[in-house]
N, C-alpha and C positions, 0 to 999 in steps of 0.2 A: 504494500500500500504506500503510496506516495502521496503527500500532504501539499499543498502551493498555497502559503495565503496572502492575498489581496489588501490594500488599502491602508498602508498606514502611512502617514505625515507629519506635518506641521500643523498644530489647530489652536486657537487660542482656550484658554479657561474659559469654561463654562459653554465653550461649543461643542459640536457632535461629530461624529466620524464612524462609519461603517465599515468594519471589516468581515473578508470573507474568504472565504478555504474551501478550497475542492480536493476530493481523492479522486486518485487514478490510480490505474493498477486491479488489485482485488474490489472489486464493487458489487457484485454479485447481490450479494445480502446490503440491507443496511445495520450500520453499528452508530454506539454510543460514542459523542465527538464532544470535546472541549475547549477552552481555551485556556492558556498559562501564557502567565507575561512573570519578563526578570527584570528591574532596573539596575542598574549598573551597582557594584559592590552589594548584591544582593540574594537572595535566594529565589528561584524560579518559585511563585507561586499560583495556585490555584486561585482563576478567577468566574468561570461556567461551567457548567457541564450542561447536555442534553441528551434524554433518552433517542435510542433508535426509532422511534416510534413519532419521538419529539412531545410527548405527552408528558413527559417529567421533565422539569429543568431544576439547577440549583447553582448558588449565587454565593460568592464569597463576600462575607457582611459589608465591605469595604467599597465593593460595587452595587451591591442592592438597593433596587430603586432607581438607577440609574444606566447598566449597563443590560441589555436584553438579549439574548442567543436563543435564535430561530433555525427551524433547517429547511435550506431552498426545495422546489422542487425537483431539481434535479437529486438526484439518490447518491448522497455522503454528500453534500454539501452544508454549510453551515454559516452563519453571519454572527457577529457581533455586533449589535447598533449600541455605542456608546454615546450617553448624553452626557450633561453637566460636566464635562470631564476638567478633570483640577491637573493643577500641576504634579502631583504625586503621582497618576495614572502613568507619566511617564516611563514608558518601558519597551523592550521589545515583545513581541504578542506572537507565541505559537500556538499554531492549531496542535489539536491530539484526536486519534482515533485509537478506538479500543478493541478491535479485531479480531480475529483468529486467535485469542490467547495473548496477544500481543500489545501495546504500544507504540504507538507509530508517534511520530514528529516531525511537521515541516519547518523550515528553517528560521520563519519568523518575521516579523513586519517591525518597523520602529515605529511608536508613536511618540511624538514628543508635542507636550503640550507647554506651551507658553504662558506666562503669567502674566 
């Protein structure tokens, strides 16, 4: 499985930005995909997850309320609609899928927000 995701930049405080991640490779089935962002001297951490199904989601307390992870209709796709986003958000933003027993990770998007 192979992860590509989409859309990160430059965005001021308190504006929004959409990112998003496709798989390729094994897509057969759909799985459970997330998102994890690191900011620099940091530890990658959990920021979405969403069921395969896309019926379950769950939110690290630090984004809730504000960041939203949907899955497109194309099959393993996935979005991040960030809103209010503050300077702390700061980070790079990997997709993750959860697959065949596995972990997968694509390389990552910066998002860097401005104060």
């Amino acid at each position: 499985v192979q992860l590509q995701a989409f859309g990160g930049g430059l965005v001021q405080a308190g504006g929004s930005r959409r990112l998003s991640c496709a798989a390729s490779g094994r897509t057969a089935t759909s799985y459970p995909m997330a998102w994890f962002r690191q900011a620099p001297g940091k530890e990658r951490e959990f920021v979405a997850r969403i069921s395969w199904s896309g019926g379950s989601t769950s939110y690290a307390d630090s984004v809730k309320g504000r960041f939203t992870i949907s899955r497109g209709n194309a099959k393993n796709t996935v979005y991040l609609q960030m809103n209010s986003l503050k300077p702390e958000d700061t980070a790079v933003y990997y997709c993750q899928a959860e697959a065949y027993g596995m972990n997968y990770w694509g390389k990552g998007t910066q998002v860097t927000v401005s104060s």
